[in-house]
VOTORBA-907781 format. One line per field, with one value per residue (C-alpha): x, y, z; residue in one letter. Coordinates in pm, 1 decimal. Last residue first. Example, Ala and Ser with C-alpha at 12.3 -4.5 7.8 and 13.67 -1.06 7.14 Angstrom:
<rozas>
c1 (1367.0 1230.0);
c2 (-106.0 -450.0);
c3 (714.0 780.0);
res (S A);
</rozas>
This chain:
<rozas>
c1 (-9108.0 -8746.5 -8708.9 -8588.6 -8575.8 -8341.6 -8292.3 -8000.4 -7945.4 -7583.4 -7282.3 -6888.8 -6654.6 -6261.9 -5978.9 -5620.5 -5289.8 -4981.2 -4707.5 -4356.3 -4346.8 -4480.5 -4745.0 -5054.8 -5332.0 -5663.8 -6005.2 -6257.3 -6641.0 -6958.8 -7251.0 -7651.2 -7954.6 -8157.7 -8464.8 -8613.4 -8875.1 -9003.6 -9266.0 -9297.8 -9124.0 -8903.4 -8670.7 -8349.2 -8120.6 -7762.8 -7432.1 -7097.5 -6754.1 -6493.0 -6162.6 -5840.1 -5536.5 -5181.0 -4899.7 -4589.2 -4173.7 -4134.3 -3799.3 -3612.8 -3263.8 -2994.0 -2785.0 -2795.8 -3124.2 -3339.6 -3693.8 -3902.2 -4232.2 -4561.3 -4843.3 -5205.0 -5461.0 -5848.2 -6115.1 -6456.5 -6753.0 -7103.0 -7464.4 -7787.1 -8144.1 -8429.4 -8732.1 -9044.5 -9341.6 -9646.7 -9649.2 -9937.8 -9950.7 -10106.3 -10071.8 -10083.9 -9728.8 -9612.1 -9709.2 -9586.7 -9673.0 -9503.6 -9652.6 -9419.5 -9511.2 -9209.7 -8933.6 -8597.0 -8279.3 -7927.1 -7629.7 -7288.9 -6956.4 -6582.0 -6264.8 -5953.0 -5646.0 -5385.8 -4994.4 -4804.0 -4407.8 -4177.8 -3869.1 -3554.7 -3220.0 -3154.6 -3216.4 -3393.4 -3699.3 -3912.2 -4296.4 -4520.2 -4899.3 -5074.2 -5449.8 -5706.4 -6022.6 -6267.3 -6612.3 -6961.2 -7312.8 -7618.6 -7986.2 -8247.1 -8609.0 -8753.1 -8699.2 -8321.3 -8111.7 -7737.1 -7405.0 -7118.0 -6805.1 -6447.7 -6122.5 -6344.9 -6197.4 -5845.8 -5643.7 -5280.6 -5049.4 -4705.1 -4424.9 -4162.4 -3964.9 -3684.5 -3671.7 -3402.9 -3433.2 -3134.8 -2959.4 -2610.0 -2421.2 -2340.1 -1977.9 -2107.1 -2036.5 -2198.9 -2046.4 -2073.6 -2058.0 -2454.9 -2519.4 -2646.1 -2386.0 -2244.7 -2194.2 -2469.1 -2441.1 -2666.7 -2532.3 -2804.5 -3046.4 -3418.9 -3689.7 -3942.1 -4197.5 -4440.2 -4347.4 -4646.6 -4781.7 -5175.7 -5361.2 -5745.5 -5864.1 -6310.0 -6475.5 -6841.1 -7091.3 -7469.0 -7767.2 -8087.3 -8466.5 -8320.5 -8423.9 -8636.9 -8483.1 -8082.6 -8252.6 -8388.9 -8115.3 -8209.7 -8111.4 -7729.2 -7799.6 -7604.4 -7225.0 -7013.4 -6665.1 -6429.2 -6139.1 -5786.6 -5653.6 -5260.6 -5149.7 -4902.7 -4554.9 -4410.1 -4235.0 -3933.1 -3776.7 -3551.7 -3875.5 -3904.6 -3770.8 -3437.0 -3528.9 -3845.4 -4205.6 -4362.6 -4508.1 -4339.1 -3996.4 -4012.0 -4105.9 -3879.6 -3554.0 -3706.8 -3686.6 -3325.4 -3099.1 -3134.9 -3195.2 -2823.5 -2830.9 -2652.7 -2422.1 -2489.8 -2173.3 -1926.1 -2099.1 -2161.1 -1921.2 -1975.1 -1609.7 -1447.3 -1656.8 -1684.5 -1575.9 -1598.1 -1959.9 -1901.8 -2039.0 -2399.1 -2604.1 -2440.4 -2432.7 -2790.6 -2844.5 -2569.6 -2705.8 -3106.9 -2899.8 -2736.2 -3009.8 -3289.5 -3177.9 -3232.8 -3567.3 -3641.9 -3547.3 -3806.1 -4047.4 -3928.9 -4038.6 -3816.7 -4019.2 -3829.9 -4077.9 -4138.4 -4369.8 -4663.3 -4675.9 -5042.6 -4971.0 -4695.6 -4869.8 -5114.1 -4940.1 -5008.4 -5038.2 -5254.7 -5032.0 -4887.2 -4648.3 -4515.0 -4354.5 -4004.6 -3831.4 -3537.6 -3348.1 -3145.7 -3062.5 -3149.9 -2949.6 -3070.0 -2841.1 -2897.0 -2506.8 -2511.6 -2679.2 -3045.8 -3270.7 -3474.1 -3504.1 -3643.0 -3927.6 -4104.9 -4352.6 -4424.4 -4722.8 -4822.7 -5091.7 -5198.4 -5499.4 -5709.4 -6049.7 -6265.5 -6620.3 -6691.5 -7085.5 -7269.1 -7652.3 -7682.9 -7380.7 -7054.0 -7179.9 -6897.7 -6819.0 -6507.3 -6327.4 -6015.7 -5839.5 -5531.1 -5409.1 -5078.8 -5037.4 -4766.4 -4692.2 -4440.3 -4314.0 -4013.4 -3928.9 -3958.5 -3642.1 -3671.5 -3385.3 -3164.2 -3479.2 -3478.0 -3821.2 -3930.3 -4124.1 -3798.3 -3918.2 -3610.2 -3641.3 -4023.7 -4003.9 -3682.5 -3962.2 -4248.8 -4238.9 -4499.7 -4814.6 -5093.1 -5417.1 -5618.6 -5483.2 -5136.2 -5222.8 -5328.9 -5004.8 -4788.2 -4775.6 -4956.7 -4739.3 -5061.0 -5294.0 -5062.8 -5167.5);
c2 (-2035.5 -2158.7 -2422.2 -2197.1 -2422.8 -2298.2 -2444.4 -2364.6 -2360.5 -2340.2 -2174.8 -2207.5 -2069.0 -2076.2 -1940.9 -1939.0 -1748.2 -1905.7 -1826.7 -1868.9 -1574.0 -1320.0 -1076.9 -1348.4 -1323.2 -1490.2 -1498.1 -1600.6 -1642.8 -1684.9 -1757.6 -1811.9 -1917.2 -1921.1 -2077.6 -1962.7 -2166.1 -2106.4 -1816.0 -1918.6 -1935.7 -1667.0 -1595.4 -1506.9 -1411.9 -1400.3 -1224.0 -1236.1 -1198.3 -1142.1 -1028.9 -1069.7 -909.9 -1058.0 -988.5 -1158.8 -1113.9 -752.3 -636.1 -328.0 -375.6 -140.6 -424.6 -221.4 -110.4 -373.4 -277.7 -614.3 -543.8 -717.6 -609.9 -630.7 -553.3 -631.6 -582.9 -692.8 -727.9 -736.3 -861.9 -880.1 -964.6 -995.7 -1185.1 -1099.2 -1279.1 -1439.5 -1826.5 -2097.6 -2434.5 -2747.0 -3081.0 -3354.5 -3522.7 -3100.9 -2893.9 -2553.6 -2188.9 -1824.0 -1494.7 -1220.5 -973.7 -725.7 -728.9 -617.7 -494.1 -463.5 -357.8 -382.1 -207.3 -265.1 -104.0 -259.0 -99.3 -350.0 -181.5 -396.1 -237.5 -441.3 -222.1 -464.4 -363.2 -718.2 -715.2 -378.6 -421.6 -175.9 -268.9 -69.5 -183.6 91.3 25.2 136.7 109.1 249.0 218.3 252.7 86.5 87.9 -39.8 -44.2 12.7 293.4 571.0 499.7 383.3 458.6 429.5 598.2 520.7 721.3 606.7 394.8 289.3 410.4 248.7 288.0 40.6 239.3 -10.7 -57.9 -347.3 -501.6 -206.0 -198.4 61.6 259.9 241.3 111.2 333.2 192.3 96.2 -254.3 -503.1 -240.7 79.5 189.7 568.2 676.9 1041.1 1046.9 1327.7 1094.3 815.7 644.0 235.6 24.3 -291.3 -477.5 -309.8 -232.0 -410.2 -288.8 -456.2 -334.3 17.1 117.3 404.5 381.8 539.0 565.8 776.1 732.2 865.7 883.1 953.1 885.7 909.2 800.6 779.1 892.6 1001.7 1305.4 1409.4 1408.4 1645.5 1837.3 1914.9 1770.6 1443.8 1500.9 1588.4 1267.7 1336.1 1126.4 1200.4 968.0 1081.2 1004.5 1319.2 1311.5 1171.1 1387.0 1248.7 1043.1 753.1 640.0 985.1 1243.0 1431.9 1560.5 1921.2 1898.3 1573.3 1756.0 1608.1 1410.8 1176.9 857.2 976.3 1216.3 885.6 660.4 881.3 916.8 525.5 482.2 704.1 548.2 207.6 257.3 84.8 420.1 454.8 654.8 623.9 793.4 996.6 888.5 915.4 483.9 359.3 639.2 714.4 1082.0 1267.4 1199.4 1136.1 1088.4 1479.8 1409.6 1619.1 1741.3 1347.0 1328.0 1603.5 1452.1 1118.7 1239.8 1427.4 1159.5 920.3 1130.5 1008.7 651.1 735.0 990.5 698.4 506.4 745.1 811.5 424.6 160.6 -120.0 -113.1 76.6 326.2 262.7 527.6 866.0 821.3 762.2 1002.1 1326.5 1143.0 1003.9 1069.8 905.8 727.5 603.8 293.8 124.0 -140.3 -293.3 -390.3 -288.3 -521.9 -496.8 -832.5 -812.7 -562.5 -563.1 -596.7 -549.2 -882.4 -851.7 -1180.1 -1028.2 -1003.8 -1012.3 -783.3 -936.4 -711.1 -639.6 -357.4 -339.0 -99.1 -1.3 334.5 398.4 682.8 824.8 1011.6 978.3 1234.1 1213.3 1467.7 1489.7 1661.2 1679.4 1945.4 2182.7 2201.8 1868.5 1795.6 1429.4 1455.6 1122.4 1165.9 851.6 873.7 565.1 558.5 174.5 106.1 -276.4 -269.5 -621.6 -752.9 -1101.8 -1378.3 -1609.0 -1638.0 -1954.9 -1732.8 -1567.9 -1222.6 -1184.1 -831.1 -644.5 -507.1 -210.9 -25.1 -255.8 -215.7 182.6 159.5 -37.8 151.6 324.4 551.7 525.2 602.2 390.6 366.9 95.1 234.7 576.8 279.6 154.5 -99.7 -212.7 -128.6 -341.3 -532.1 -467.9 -655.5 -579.7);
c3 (-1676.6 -1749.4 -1996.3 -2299.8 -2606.4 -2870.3 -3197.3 -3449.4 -3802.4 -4002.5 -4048.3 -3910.6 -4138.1 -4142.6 -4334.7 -4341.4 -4448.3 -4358.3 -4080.3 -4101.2 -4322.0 -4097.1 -4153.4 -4111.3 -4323.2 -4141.0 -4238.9 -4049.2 -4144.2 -3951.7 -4074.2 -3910.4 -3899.8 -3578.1 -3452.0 -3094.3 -2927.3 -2552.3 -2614.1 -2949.0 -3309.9 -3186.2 -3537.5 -3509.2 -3883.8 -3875.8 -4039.4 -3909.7 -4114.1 -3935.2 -4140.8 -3925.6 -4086.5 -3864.4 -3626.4 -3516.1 -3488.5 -3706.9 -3651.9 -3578.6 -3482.9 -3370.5 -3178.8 -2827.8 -2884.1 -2999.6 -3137.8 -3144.3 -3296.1 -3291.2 -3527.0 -3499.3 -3770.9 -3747.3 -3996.2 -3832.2 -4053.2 -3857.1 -3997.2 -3807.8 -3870.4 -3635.6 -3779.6 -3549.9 -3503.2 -3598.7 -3587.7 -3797.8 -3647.0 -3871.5 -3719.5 -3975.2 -3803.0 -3745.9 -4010.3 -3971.1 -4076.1 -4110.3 -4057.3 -4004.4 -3783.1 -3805.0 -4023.4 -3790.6 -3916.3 -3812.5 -3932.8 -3815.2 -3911.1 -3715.7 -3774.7 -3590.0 -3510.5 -3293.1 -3238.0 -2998.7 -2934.3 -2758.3 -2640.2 -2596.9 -2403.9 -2285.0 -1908.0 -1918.6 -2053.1 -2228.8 -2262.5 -2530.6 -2626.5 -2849.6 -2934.2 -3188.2 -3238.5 -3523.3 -3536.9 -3739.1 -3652.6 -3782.2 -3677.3 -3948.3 -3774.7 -4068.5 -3820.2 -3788.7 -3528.5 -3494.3 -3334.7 -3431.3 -3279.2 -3303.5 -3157.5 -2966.5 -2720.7 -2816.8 -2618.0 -2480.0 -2237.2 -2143.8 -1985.9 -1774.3 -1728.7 -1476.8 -1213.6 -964.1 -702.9 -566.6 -961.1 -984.5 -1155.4 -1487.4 -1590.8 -1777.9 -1488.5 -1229.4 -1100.3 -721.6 -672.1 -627.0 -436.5 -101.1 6.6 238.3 -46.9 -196.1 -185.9 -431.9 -413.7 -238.2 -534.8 -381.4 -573.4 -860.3 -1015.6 -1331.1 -1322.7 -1551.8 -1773.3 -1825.1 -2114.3 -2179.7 -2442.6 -2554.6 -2824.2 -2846.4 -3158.6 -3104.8 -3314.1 -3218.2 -3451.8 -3740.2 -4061.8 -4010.9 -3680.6 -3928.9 -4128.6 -3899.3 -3598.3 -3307.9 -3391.2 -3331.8 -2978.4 -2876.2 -2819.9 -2578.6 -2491.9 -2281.5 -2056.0 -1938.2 -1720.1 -1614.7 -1303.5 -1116.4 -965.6 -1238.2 -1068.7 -1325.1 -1222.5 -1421.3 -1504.2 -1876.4 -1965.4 -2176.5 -2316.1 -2424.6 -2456.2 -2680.3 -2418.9 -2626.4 -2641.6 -2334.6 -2139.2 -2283.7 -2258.3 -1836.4 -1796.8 -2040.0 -1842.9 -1490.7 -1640.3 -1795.4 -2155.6 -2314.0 -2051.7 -1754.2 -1516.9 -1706.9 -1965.3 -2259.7 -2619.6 -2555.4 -2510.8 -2494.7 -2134.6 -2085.7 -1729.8 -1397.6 -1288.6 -895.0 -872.7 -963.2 -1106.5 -1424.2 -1488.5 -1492.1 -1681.8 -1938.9 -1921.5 -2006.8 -2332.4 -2480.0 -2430.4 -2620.5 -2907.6 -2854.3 -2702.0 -3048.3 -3240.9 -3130.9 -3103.3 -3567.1 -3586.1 -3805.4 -3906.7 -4283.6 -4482.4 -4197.8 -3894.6 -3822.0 -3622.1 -3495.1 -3100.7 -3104.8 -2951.7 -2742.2 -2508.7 -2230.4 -1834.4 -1572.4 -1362.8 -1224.4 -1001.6 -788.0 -499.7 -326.9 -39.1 142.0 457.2 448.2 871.6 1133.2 1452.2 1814.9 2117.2 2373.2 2374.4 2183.4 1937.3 1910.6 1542.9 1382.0 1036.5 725.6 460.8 348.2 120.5 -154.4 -341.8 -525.7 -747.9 -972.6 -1094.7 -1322.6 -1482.9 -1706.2 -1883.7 -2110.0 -2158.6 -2469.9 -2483.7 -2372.4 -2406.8 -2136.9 -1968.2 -1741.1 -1504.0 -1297.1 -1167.4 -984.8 -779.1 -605.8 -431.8 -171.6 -65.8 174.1 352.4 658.1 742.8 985.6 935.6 1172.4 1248.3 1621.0 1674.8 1887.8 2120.6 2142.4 2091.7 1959.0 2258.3 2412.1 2481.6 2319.1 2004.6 1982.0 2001.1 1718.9 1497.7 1556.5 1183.1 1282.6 1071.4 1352.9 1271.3 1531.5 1731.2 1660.7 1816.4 2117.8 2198.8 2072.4 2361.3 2683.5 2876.1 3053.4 2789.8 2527.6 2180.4);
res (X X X X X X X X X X X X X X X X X X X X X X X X X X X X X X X X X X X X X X X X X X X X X X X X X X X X X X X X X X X X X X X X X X X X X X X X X X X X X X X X X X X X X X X X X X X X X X X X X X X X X X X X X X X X X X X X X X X X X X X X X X X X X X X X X X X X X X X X X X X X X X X X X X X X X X X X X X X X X X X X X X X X X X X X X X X X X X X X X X X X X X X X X X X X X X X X X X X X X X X X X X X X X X X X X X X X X X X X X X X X X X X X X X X X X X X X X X X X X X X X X X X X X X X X X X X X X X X X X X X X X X X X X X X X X X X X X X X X X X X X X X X X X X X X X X X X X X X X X X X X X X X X X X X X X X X X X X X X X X X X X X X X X X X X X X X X X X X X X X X X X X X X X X X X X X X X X X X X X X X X X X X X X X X X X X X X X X X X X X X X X X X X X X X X X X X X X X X X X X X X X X X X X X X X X X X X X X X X X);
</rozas>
């Protein structure tokens, strides 16, 4: 800021957001040196953020998160003529974006026998119809393309047609209704639900001690970056004329992947102690990883579920001795014992829409086997046995199946007073 031209200004000092470009071109405050070579930046975030907390019974609480991000920034050179009459050069926007979102309604619908998926064919459905609203729209669209039965201008791999086929494939919701937008306007609620009045009832106060049960949704669709097209040139009505290579119109922003990330954490959990000191543990998760890029027509879908039990149990005062070179030592304490399996399944597929291909490229069953015994032998010493066990299948013939374990006895000394 330069007290002596007043410049910007002070609505700028606190925190006006006019574009002051045109204001520093007729003030002259941009140099107009030949050799200045500085580019112009604007940088805009837009965050919404919802968190509601509800406790419809005792005992019962509904926790529930929304939001949505938007960044873009800005970028161009103000530069002189000759004339001293500035010019801007390379405009250029580019940012990201992310809601939450879903999906719900097709998490569960499961692969057929050849790694064909009924979302998937939903999207590929769904094309037809997203082309033909958008097409309705917009008056360059000139009849039907022999080649692909689409309209001209929205072809089957058109970004414009594939973004809001995606979303009504995997939302569940109509081709005929869903947003024609890759930036979903209003975030939709994720949540988690936890449940632990359980023990008030009397059979389940006479054996347990706690008993908790929680669920938890989270769901995030994603623009991961997106840039503004050079080509992209909208006539006076602002609607798109110029085709690409493959007879597309060139979309405004250019978007190379989009994606929908969804976990179940915890599908279901149950998570208990009972009145004679055995700990116990129950839960499922489950997790959906989808990314569809654009550059080669490819939708890579990561499933994981994984079910996971522990128990634990702890014998109290347990008297054990030592003889140490003739030195007799006698130790009370506690012997905490634990054991967890693990069963974990997670599957990569490649679903290919221009050659029709649905194809399974990684994934694998991992059993974890876990199971150990502590004992404090005094304020400082700890021994522990223990045994761990992998077992891997892989899914994919290239890989083989394999096992490890890793068991033994371990010593702690704790140093600190």
């Amino acid at each position: 800021n330069n007290p002596s031209i007043n410049s910007p200004g002070w609505d700028y000092v606190f925190g006006a957001q006019n574009d002051i470009v045109k204001q520093a071109q007729l003030k002259e405050w941009i140099s107009k040196d030949s050799l200045f070579n500085s580019p112009y930046l604007v940088k805009y975030n837009q965050n919404i953020n919802v968190r509601a907390t509800v406790e419809p019974v005792k005992d019962f609480k509904i926790e529930l998160t929304a939001n949505r991000t938007y960044t873009e920034n800005r970028s161009a050179y103000i530069k002189a003529d000759s004339n001293g009459v500035y010019n801007e050069y390379s405009p250029q926007t580019n940012g990201s974006f992310s809601i939450t979102f879903f999906a719900l309604n097709t998490a569960f619908v499961a692969n057929n026998s050849d790694y064909s998926n009924n979302n998937f064919e939903k999207l590929k459905e769904y094309r037809l119809i997203i082309a033909n609203r958008l097409a309705a729209q917009n008056p360059n669209s000139v009849g039907i393309d022999e080649t692909t039965g689409f309209p001209v201008g929205y072809g089957p791999t058109s970004q414009d047609v594939l973004i809001p086929a995606f979303i009504a494939a995997y939302s569940g919701k109509s081709a005929d209704n869903v947003g024609l937008t890759a930036f979903p306007a209003i975030p939709m609620p994720n949540w988690r639900l936890t449940y632990n009045g359980l023990t008030k009832l009397k059979w389940f106060k006479d054996v347990f001690q706690t008993f908790s049960v929680s669920h938890g949704y989270n769901n995030n669709y994603s623009v991961g970056t997106f840039t503004t097209n050079i080509h992209y040139s909208p006539d006076q009505d602002g609607f798109q004329w110029v085709k690409d290579a493959l007879n597309n119109f060139i979309p405004q922003k250019e978007i190379s992947q989009v994606s929908i990330n969804e976990q179940f954490n915890p599908l279901l959990n149950f998570d208990m102690a009972l009145k004679n000191s055995l700990l116990a543990k129950a839960e499922i998760k489950k997790s959906r990883n989808l990314a569809l890029t654009f550059s080669n027509g490819q939708l890579t879908e990561l499933t994981t579920t994984e079910y996971v039990f522990g128990l634990g149990y702890r014998i109290k005062d347990i008297e054990l001795t030592f003889n140490f070179s003739g030195v007799t030592k006698k130790t009370k304490s506690d012997l905490n014992i634990k054991a967890d399996l693990s069963i974990r399944e997670n599957k990569t597929i490649l679903r290919k829409l221009i050659e029709n291909v649905d194809q399974i490229s990684a994934g694998q069953r991992v059993i974890s086997i876990n199971i150990s015994a502590d004992y404090q032998l005094s304020a400082k010493f700890t021994i522990r046995a223990f045994y761990d066990q992998v077992l891997n299948k892989p899914y994919v013939s290239n890989q083989f199946p394999n096992s490890n374990i890793n068991s033994g006895i371990s010593v702690r000394f704790t140093l600190a007073q």
